[in-house]
Each structure stands twice: as C-alpha cells, then as structure tokens.
C-alpha positions as CSV (number, residue, x, y, z in Angstrom):
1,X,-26.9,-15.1,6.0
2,X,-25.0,-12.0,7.4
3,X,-21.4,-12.3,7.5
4,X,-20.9,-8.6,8.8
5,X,-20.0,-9.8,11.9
6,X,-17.7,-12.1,10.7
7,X,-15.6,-9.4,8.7
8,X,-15.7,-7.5,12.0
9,X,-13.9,-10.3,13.9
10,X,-11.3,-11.1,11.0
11,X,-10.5,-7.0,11.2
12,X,-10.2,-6.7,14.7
13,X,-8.1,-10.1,14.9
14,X,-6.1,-8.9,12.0
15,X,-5.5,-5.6,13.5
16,X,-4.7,-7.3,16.9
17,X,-1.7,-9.5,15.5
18,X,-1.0,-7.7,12.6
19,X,0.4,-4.1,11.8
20,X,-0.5,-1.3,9.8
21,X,1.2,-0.8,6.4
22,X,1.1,1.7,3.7
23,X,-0.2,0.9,0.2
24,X,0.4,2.8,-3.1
25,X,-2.1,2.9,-6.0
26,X,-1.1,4.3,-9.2
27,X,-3.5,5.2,-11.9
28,X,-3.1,5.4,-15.0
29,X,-4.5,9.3,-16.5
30,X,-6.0,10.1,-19.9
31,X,-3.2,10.5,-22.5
32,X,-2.4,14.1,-23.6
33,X,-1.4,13.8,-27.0
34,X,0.4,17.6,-26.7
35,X,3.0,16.2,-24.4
36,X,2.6,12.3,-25.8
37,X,2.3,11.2,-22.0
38,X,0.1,10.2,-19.9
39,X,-1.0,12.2,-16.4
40,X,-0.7,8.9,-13.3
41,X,-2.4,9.9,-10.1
42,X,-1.0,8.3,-7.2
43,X,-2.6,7.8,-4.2
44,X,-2.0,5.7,-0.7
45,X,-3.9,4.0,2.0
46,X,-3.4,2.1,5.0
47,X,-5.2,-1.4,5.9
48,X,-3.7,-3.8,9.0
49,X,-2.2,-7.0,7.5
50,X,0.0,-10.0,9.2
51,X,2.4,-11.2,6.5
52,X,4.0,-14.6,6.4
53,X,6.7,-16.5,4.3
54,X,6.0,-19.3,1.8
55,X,6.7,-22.6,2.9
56,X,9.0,-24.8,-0.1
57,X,5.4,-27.1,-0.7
58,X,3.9,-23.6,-1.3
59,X,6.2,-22.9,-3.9
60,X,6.6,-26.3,-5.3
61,X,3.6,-25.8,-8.2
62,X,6.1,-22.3,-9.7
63,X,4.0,-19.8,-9.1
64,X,5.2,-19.0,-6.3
65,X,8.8,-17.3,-5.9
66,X,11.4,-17.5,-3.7
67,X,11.0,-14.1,-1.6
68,X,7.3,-13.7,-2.2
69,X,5.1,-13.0,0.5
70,X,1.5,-13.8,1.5
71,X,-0.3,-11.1,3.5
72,X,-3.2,-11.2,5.2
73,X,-4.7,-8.3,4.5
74,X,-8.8,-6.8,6.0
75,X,-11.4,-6.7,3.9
76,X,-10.7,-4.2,1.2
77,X,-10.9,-4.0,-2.6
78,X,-7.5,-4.5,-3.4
79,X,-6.0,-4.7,-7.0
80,X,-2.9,-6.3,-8.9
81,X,-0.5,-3.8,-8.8
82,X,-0.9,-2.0,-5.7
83,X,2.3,-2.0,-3.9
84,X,2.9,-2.6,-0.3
85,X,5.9,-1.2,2.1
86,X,7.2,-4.3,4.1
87,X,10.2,-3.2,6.3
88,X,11.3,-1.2,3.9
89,X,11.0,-3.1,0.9
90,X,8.5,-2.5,-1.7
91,X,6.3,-5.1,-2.9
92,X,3.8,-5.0,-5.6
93,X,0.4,-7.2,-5.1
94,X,0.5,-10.3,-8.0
95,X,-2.9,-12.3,-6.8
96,X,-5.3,-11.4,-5.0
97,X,-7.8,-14.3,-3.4
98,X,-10.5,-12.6,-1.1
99,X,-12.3,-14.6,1.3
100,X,-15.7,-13.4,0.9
101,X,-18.4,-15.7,1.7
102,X,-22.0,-14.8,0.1
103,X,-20.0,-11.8,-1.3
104,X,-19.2,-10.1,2.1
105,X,-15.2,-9.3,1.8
106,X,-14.2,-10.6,5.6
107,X,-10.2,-11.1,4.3
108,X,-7.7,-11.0,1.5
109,X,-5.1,-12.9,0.7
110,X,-2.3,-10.9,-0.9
111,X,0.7,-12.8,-2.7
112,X,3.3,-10.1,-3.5
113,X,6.3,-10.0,-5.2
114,X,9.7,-7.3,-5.1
C-alpha cells in the first residue's frame, strides 16, 4: 500500500495548525590530533511541528520530566540530539517515535528536554 498520500495530509495538517521552528544539528568532525580537538559542523533546518505539554499520567511511568515537551513534528529523519528553539528556549530531542506505517515516515513524535 502507498501511504504517500497519507504523509502529504499529516504535513499539510501539521503545517496548518502548527508553526515553523528552527532545528540545530551538530556533528561531531574527525579528530585532529595537532590541536587534540575535534572540528563540529553545525548545521540548521526548519520542519512545521505543533508542540504540546505532558499530561501528569504521561509522566507517571519517570521517563518523562516535568517541563518536557512532545512535538509533533512532519515526516523527517530526525535524531537524538538535535535541538529545537521553542519560544525562546532550547530544547534538545531525547526520543524519537516516528509514525511510519510500511516504512513511509507520515509523522514524528519528538519528546524533548531543556
């Protein structure tokens, strides 16, 4: 089955009640053993996302914080350790669960975490 157009209705509904934000990828660079660092690149990219609080039964398990967020993020190839610009605050991505049926990413589920 197809689920394109199912990824293109999640993205258009995301980006209808949701907003664009800015996230920050840094990767780690080979290691230069002249200087004993490393050389990150940093790069950004937007994606529309709605974000929502946790409820207390969503936290009850621990793994979820007080002040963590979900977002609801389009279909992208997020990883753990992007970070995310929220009003203002940074957030770094903890977990990631996409929502990718027959391996088509419609939607991501982003918890993240100041």
């Amino acid at each position: 089955m197809n689920y394109s157009s199912l990824q293109g209705s999640a993205s258009k509904l995301i980006k209808q009640f949701g907003r664009v934000y800015t996230f920050t990828r840094t990767t780690a660079g080979a290691y230069d053993p002249a200087t004993g660092k490393t050389t990150d690149t940093t790069t950004t990219f937007t994606k529309s996302a709605c974000t929502f609080d946790y409820s207390d039964a969503d936290r009850a398990d621990g793994t979820i914080l007080q002040g963590d967020r979900r977002v609801l993020a389009e279909g992208y190839t997020y990883q753990v350790g992007d970070k995310i610009a929220i009003d203002g605050d940074s957030y770094k991505v903890i977990s990631i669960a996409n929502i990718q049926p027959a391996g088509t990413v419609v939607a991501a589920n982003l918890q993240v975490r100041k």
